[in-house]
PDB file with one MODEL, atoms N, CA, C and O in Angstrom:
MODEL        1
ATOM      1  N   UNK A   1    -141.739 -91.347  -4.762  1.00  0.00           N
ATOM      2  CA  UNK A   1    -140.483 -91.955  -5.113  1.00  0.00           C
ATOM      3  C   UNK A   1    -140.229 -93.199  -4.257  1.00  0.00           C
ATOM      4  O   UNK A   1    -139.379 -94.045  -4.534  1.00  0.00           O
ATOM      5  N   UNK A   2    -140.915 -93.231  -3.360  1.00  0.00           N
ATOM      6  CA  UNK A   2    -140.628 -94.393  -1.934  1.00  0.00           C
ATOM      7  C   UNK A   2    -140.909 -95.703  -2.790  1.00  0.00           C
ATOM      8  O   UNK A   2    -140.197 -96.697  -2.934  1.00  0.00           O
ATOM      9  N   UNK A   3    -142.102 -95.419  -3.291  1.00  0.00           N
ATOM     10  CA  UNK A   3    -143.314 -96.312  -3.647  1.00  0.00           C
ATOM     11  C   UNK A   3    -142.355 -96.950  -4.894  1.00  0.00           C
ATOM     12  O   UNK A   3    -141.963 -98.116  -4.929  1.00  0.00           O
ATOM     13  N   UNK A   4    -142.116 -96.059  -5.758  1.00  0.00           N
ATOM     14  CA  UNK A   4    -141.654 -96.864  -6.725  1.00  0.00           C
ATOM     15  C   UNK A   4    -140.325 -97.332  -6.917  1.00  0.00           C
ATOM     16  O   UNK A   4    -139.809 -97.842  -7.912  1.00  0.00           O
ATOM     17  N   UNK A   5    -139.797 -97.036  -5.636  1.00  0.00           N
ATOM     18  CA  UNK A   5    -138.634 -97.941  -5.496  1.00  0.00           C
ATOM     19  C   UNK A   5    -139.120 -99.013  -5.228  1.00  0.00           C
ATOM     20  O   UNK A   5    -138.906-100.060  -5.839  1.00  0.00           O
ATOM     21  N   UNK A   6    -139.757 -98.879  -4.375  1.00  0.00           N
ATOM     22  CA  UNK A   6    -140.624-100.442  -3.741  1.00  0.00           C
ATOM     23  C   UNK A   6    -140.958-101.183  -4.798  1.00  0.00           C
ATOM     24  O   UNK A   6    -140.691-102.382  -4.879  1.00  0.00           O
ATOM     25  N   UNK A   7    -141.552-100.534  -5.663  1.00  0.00           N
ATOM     26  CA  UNK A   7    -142.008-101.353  -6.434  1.00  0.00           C
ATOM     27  C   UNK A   7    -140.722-101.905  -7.696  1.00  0.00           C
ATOM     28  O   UNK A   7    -140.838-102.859  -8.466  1.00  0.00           O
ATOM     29  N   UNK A   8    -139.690-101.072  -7.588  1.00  0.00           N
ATOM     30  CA  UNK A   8    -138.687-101.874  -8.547  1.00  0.00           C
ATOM     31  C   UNK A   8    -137.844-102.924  -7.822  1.00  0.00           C
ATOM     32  O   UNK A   8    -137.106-103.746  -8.366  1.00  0.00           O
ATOM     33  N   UNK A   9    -138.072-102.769  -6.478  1.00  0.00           N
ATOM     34  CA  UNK A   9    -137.356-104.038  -5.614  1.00  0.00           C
ATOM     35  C   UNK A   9    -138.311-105.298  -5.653  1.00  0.00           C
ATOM     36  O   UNK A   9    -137.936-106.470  -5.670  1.00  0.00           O
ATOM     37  N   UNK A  10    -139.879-104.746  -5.665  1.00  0.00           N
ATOM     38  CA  UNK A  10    -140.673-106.041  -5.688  1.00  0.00           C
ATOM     39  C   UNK A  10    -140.940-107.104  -7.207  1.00  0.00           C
ATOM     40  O   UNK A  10    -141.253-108.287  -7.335  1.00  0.00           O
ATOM     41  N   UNK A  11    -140.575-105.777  -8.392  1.00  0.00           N
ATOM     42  CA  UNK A  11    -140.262-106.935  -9.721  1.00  0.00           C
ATOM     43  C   UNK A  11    -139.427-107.567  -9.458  1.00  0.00           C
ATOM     44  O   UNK A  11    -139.738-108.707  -9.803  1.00  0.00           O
ATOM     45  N   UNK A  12    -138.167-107.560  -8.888  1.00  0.00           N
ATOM     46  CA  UNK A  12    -137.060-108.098  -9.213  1.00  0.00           C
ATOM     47  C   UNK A  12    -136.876-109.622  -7.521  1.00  0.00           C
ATOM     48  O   UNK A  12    -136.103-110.566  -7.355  1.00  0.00           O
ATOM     49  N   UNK A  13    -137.894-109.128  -6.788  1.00  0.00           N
ATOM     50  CA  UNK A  13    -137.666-110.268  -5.254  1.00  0.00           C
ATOM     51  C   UNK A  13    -138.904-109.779  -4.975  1.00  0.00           C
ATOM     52  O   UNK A  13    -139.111-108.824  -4.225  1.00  0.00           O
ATOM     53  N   UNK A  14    -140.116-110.693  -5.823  1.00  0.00           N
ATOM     54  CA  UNK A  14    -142.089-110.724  -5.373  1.00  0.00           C
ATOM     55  C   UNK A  14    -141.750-111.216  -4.319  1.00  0.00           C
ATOM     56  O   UNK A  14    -142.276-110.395  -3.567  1.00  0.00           O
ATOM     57  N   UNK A  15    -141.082-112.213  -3.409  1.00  0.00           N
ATOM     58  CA  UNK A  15    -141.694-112.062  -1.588  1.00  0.00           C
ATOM     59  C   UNK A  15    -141.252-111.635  -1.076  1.00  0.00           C
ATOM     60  O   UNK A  15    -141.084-112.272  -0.036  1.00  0.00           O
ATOM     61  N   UNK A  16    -140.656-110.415  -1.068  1.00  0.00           N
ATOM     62  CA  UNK A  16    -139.837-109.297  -0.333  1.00  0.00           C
ATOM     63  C   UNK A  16    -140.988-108.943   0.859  1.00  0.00           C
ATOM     64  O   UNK A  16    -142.181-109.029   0.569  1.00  0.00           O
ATOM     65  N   UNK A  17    -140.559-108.539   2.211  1.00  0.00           N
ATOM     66  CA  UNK A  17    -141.377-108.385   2.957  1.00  0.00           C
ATOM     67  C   UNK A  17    -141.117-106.384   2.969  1.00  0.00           C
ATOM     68  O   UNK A  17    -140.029-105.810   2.927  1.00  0.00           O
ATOM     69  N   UNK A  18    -142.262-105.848   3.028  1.00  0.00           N
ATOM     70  CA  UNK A  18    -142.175-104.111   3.643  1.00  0.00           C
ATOM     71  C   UNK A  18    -142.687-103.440   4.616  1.00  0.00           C
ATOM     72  O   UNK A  18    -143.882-103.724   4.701  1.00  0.00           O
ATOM     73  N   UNK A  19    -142.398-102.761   5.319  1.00  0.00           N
ATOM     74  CA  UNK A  19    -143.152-102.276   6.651  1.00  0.00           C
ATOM     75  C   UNK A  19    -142.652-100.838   6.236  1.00  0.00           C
ATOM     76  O   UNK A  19    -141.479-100.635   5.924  1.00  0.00           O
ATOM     77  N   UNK A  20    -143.689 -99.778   6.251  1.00  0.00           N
ATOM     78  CA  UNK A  20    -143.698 -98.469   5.769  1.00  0.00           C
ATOM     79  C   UNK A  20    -143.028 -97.566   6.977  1.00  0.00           C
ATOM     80  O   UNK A  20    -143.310 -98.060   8.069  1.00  0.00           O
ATOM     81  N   UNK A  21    -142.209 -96.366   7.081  1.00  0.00           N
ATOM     82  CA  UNK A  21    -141.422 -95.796   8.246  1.00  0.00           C
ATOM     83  C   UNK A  21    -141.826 -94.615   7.900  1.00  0.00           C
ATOM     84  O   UNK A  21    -142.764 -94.605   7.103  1.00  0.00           O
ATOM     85  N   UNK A  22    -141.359 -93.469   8.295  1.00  0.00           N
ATOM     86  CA  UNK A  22    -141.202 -92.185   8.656  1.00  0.00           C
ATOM     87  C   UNK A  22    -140.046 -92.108   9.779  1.00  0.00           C
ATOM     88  O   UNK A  22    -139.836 -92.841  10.745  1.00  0.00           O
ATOM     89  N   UNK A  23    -139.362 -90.947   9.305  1.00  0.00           N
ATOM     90  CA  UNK A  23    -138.541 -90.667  10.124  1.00  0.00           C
ATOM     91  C   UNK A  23    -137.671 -89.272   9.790  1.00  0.00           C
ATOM     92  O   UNK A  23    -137.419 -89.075   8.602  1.00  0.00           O
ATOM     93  N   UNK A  24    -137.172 -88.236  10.830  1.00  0.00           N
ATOM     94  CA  UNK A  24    -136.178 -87.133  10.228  1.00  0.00           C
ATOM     95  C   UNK A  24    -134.911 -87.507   9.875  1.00  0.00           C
ATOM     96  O   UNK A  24    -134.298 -88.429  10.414  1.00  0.00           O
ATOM     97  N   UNK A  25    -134.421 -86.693   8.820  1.00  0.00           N
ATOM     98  CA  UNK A  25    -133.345 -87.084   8.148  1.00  0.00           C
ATOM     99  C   UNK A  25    -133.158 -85.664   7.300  1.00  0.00           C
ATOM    100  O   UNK A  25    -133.987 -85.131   6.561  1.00  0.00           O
ATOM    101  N   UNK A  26    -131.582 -85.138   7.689  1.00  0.00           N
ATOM    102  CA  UNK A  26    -131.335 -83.717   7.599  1.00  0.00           C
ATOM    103  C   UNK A  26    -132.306 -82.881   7.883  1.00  0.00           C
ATOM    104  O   UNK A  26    -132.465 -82.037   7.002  1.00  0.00           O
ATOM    105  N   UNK A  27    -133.147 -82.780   8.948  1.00  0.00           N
ATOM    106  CA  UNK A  27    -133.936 -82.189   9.205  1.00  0.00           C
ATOM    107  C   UNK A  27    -135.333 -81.758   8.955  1.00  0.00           C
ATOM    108  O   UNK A  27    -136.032 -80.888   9.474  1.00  0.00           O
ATOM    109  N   UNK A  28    -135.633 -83.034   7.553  1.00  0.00           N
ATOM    110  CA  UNK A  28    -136.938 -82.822   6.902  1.00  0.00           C
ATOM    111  C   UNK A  28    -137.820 -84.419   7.315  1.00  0.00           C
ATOM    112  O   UNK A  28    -137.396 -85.441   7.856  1.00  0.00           O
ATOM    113  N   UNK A  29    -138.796 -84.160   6.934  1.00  0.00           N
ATOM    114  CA  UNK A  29    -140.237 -85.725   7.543  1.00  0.00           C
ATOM    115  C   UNK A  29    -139.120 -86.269   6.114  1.00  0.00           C
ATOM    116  O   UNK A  29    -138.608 -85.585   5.228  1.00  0.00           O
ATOM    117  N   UNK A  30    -139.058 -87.531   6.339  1.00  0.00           N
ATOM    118  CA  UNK A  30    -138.862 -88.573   5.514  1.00  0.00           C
ATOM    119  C   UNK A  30    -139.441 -89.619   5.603  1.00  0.00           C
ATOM    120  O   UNK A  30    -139.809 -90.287   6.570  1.00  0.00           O
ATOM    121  N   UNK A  31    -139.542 -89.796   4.090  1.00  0.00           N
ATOM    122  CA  UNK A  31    -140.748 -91.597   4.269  1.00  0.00           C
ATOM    123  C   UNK A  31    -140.042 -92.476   3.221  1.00  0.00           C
ATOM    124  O   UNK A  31    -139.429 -92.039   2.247  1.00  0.00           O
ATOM    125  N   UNK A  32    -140.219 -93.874   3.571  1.00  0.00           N
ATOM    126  CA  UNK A  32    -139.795 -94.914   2.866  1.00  0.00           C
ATOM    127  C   UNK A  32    -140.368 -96.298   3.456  1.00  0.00           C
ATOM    128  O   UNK A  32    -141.338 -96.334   4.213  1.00  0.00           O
ATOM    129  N   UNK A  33    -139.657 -97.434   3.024  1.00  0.00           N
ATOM    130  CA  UNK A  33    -139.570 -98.495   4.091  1.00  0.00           C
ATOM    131  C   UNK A  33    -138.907 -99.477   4.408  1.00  0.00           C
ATOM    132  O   UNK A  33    -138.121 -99.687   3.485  1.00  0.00           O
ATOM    133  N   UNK A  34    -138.768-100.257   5.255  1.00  0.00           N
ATOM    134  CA  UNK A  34    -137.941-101.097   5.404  1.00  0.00           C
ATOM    135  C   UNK A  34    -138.041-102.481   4.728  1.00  0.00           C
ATOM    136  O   UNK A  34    -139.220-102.803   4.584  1.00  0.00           O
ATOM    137  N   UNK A  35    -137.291-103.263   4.337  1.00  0.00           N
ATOM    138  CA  UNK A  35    -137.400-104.283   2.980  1.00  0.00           C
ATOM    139  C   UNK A  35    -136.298-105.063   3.572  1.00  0.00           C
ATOM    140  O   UNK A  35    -135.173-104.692   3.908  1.00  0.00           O
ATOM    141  N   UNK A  36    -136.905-106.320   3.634  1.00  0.00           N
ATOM    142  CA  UNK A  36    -135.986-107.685   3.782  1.00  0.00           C
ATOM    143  C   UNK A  36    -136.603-108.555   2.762  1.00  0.00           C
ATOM    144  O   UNK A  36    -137.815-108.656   2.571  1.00  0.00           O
ATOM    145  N   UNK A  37    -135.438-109.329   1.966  1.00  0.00           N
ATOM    146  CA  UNK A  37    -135.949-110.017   1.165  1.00  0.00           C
ATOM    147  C   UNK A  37    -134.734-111.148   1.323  1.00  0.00           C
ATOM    148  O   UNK A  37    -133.940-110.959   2.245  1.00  0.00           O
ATOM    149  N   UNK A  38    -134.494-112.672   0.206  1.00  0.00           N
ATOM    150  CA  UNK A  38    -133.631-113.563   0.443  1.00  0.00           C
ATOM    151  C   UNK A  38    -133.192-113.106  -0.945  1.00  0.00           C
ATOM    152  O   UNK A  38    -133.850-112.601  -1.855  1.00  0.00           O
ATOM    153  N   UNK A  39    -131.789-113.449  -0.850  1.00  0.00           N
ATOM    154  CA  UNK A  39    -130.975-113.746  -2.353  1.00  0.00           C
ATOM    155  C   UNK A  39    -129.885-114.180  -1.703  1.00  0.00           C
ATOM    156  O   UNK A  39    -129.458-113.942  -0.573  1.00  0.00           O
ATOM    157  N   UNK A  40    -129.407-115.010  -2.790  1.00  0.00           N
ATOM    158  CA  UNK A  40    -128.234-116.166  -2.614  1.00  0.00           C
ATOM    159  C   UNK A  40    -128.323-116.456  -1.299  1.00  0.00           C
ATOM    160  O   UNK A  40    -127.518-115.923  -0.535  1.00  0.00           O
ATOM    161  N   UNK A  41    -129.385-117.415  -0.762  1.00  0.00           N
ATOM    162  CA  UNK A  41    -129.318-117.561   0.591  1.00  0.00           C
ATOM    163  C   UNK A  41    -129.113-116.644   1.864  1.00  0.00           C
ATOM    164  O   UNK A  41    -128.564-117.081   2.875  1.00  0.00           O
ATOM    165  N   UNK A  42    -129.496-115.586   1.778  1.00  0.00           N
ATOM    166  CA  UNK A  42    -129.365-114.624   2.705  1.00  0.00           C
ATOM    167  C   UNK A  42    -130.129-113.621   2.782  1.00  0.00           C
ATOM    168  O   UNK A  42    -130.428-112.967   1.782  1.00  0.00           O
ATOM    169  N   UNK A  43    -130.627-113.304   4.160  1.00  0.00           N
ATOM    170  CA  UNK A  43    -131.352-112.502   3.895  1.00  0.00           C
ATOM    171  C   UNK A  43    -130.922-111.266   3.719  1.00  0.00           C
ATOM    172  O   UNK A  43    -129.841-111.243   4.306  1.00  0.00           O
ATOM    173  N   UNK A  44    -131.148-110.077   3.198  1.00  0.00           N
ATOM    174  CA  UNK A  44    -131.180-108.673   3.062  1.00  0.00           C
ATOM    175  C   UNK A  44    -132.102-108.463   3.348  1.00  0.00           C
ATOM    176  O   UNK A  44    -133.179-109.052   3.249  1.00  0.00           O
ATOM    177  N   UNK A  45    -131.512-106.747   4.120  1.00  0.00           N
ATOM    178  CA  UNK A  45    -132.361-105.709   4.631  1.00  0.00           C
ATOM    179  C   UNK A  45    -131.776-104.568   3.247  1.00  0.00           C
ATOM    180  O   UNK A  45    -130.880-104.682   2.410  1.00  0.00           O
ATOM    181  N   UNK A  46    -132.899-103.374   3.574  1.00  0.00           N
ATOM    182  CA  UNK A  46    -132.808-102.696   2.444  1.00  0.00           C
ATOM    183  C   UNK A  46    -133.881-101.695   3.134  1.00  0.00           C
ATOM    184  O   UNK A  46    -135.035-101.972   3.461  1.00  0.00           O
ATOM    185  N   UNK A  47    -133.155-100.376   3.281  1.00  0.00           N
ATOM    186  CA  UNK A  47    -134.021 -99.464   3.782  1.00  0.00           C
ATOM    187  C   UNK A  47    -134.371 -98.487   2.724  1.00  0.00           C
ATOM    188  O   UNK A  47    -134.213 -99.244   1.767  1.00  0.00           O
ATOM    189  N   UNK A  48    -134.643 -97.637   2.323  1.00  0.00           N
ATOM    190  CA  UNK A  48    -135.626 -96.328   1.422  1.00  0.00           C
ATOM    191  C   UNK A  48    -136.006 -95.402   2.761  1.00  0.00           C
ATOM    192  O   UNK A  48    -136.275 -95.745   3.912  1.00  0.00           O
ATOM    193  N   UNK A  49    -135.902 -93.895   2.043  1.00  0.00           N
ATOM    194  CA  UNK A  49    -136.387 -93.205   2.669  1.00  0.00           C
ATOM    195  C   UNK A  49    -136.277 -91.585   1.664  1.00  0.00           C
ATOM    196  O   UNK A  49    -135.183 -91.050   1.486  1.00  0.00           O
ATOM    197  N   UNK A  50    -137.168 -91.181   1.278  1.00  0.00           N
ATOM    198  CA  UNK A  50    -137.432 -89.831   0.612  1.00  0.00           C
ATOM    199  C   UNK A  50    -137.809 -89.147   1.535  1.00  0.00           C
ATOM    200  O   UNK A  50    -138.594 -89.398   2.450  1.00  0.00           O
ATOM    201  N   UNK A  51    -136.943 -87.807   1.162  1.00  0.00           N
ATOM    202  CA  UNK A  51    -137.565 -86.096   1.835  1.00  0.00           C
ATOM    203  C   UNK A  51    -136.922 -85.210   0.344  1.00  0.00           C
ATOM    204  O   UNK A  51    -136.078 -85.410  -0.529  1.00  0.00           O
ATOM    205  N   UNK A  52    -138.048 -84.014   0.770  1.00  0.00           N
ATOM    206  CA  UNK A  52    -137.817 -82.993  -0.352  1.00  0.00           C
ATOM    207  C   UNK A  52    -136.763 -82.205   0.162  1.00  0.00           C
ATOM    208  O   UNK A  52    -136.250 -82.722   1.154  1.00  0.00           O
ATOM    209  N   UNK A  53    -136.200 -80.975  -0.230  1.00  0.00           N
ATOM    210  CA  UNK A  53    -135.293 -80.685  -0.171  1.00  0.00           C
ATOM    211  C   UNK A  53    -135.180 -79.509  -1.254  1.00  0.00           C
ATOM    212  O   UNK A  53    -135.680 -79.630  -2.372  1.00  0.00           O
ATOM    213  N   UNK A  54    -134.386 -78.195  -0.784  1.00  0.00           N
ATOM    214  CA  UNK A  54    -134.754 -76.973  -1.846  1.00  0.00           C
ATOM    215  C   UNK A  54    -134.204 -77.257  -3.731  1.00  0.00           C
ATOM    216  O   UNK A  54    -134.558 -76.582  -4.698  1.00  0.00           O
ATOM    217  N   UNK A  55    -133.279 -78.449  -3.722  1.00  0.00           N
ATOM    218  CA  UNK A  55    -132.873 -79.082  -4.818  1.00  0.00           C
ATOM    219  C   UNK A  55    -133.334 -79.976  -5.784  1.00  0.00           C
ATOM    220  O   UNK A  55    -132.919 -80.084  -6.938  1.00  0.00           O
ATOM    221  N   UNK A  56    -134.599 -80.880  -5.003  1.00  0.00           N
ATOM    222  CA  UNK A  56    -135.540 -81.979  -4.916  1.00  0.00           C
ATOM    223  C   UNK A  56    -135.778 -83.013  -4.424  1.00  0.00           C
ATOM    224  O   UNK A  56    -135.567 -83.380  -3.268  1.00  0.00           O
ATOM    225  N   UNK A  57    -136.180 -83.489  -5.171  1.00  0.00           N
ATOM    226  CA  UNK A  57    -136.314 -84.962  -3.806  1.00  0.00           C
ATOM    227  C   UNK A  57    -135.162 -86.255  -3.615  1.00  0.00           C
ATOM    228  O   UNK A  57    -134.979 -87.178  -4.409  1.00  0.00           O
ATOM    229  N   UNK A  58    -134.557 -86.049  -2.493  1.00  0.00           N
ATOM    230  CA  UNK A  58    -133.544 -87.048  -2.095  1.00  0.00           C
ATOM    231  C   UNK A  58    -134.179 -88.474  -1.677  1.00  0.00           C
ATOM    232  O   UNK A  58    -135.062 -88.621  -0.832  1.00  0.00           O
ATOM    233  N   UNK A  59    -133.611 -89.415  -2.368  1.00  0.00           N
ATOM    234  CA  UNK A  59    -133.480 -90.950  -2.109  1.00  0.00           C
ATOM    235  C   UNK A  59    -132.626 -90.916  -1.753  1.00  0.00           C
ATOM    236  O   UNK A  59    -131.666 -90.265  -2.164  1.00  0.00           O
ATOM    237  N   UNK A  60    -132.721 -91.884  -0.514  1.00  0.00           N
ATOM    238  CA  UNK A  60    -131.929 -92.588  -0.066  1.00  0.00           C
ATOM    239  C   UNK A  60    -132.380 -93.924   0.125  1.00  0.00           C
ATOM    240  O   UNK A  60    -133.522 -94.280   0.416  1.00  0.00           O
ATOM    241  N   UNK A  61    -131.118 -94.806  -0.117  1.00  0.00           N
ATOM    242  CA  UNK A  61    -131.150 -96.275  -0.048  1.00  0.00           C
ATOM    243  C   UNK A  61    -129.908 -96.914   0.325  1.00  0.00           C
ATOM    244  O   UNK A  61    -128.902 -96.475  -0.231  1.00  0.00           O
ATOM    245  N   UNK A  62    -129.727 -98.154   1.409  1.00  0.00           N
ATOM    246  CA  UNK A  62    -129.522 -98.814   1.802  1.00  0.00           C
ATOM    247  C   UNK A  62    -129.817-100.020   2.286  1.00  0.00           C
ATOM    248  O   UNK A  62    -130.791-100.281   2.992  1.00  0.00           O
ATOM    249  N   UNK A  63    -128.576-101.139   1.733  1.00  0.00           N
ATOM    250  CA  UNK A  63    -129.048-102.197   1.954  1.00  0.00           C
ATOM    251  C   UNK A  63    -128.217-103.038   2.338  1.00  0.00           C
ATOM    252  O   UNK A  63    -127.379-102.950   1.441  1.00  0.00           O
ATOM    253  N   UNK A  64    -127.712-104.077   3.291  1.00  0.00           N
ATOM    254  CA  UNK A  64    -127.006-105.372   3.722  1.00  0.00           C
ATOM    255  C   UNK A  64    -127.524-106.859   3.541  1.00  0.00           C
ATOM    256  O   UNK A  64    -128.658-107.275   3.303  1.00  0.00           O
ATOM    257  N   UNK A  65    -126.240-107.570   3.745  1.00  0.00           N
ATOM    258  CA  UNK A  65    -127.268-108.844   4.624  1.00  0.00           C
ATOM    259  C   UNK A  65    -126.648-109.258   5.808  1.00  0.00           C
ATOM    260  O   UNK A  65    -125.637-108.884   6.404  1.00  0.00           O
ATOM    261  N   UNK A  66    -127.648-110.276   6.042  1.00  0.00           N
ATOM    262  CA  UNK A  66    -127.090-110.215   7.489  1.00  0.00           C
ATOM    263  C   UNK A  66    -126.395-110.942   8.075  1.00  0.00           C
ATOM    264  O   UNK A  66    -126.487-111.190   9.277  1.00  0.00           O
ATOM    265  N   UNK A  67    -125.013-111.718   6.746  1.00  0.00           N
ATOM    266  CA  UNK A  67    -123.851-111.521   7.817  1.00  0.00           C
ATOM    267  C   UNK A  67    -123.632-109.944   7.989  1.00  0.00           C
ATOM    268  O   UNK A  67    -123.471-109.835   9.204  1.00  0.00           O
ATOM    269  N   UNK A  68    -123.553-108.848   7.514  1.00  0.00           N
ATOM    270  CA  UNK A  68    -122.965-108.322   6.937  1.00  0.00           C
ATOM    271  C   UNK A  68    -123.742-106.816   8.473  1.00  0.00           C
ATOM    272  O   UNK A  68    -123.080-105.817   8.750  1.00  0.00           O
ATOM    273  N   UNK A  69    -125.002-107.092   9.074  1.00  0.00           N
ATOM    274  CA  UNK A  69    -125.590-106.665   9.883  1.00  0.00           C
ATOM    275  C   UNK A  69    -125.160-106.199  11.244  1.00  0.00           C
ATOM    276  O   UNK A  69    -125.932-105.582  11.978  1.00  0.00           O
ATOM    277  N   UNK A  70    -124.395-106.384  11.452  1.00  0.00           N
ATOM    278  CA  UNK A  70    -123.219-106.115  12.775  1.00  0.00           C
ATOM    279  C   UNK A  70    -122.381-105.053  12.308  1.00  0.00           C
ATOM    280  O   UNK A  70    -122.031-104.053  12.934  1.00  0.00           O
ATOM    281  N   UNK A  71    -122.035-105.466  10.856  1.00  0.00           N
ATOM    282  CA  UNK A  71    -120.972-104.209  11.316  1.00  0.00           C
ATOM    283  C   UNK A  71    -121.272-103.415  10.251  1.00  0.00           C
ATOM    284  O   UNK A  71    -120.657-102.375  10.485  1.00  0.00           O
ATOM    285  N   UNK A  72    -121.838-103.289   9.245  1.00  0.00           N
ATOM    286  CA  UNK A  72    -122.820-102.305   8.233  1.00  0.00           C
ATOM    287  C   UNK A  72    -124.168-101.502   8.895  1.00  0.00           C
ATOM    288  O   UNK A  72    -124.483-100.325   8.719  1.00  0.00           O
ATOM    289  N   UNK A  73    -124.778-102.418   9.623  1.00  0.00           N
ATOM    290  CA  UNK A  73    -125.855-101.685   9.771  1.00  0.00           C
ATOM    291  C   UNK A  73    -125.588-100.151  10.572  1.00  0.00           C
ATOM    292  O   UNK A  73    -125.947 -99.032  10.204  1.00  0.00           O
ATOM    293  N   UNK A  74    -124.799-100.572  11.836  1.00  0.00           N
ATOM    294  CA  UNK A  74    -124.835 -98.776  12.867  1.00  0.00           C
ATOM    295  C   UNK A  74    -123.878 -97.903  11.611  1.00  0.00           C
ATOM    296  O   UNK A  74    -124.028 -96.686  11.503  1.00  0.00           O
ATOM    297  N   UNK A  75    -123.096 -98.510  10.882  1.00  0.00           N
ATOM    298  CA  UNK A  75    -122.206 -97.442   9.755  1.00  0.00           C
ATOM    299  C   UNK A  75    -123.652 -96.597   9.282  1.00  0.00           C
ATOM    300  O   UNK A  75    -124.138 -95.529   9.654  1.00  0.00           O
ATOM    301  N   UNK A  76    -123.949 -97.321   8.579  1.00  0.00           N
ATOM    302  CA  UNK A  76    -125.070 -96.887   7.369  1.00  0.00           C
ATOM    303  C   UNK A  76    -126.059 -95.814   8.379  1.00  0.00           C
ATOM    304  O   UNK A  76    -126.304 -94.712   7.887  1.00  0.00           O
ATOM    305  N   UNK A  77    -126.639 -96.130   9.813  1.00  0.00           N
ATOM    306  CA  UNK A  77    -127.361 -95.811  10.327  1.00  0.00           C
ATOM    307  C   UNK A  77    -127.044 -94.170  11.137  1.00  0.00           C
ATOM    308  O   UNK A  77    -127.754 -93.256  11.556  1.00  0.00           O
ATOM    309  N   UNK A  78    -125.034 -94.554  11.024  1.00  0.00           N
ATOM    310  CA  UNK A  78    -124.600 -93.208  10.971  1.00  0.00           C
ATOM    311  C   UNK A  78    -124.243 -91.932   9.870  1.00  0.00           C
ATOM    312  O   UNK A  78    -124.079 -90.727  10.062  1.00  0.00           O
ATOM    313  N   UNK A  79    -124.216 -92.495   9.037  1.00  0.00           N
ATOM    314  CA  UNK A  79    -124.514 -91.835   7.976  1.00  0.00           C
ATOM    315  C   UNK A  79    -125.695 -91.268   7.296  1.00  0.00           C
ATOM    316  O   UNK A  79    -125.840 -90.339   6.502  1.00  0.00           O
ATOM    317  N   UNK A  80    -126.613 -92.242   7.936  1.00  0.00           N
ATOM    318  CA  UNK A  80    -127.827 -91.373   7.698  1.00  0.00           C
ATOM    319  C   UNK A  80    -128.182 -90.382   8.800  1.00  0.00           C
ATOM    320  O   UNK A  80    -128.318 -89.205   8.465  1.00  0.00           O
ATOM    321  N   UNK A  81    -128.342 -90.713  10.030  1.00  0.00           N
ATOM    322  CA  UNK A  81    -127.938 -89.482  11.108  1.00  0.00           C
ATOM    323  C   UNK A  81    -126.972 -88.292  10.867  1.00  0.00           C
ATOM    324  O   UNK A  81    -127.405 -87.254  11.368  1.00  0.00           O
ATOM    325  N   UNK A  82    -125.722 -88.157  10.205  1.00  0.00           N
ATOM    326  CA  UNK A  82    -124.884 -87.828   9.811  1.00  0.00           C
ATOM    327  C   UNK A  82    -125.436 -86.239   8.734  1.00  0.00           C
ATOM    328  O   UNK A  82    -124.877 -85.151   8.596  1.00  0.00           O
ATOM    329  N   UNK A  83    -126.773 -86.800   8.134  1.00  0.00           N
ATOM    330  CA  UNK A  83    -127.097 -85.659   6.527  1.00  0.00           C
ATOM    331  C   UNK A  83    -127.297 -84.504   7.085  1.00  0.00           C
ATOM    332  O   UNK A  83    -127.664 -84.227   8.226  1.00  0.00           O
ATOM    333  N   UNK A  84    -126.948 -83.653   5.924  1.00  0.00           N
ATOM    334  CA  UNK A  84    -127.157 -82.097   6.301  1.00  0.00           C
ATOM    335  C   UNK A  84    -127.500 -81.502   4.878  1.00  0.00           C
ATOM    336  O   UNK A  84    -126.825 -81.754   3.880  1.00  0.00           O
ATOM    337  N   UNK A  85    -128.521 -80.758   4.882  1.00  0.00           N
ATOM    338  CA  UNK A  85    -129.218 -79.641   3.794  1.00  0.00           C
ATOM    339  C   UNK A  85    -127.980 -78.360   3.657  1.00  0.00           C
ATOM    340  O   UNK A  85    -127.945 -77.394   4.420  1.00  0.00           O
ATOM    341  N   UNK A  86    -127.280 -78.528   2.844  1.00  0.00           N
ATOM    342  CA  UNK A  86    -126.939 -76.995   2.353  1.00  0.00           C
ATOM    343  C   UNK A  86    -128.470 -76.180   2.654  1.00  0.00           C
ATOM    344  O   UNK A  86    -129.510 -76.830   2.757  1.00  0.00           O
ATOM    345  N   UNK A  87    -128.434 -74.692   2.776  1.00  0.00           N
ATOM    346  CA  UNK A  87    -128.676 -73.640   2.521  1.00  0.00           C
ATOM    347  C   UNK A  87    -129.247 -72.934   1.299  1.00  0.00           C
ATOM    348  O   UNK A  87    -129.408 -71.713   1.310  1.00  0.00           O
TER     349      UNK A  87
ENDMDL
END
């Protein structure tokens, strides 16, 4: 699911840059990656990150730019720290 997000961000912004992550998130391996690309003069960031889960597989996505990087990014970054798996 990582992948083909990636790949619906890269039809829509071909010089998007990606660097692949791992990381926990509600307590499971999660993978995605990190994505900066330009639109309307600015750059955006845009993170991805999939884990399975007894329901299925959770996406998550987030994205700013960077005026917007100061005070979106630690929000978003707490909210993803923040997830929890029901039971």
């Amino acid at each position: 699911m990582a992948e083909t997000a990636l790949e619906a961000l890269r039809e829509e912004y071909p010089s998007l840059e990606a660097d692949p992550r791992m990381e926990t998130l509600a307590g499971q391996m999660a993978v995605g990656h990190d994505i900066e690309f330009f639109h309307l003069d600015l750059t955006n960031t845009c993170r991805t990150r999939c884990f399975y889960s007894v329901a299925g597989t959770v996406l998550l996505m987030c994205q700013f730019s960077d005026l917007e990087d100061d005070v979106y990014g630690p929000v978003l970054q707490a909210v993803c720290a923040s997830l929890r798996l029901d039971d």
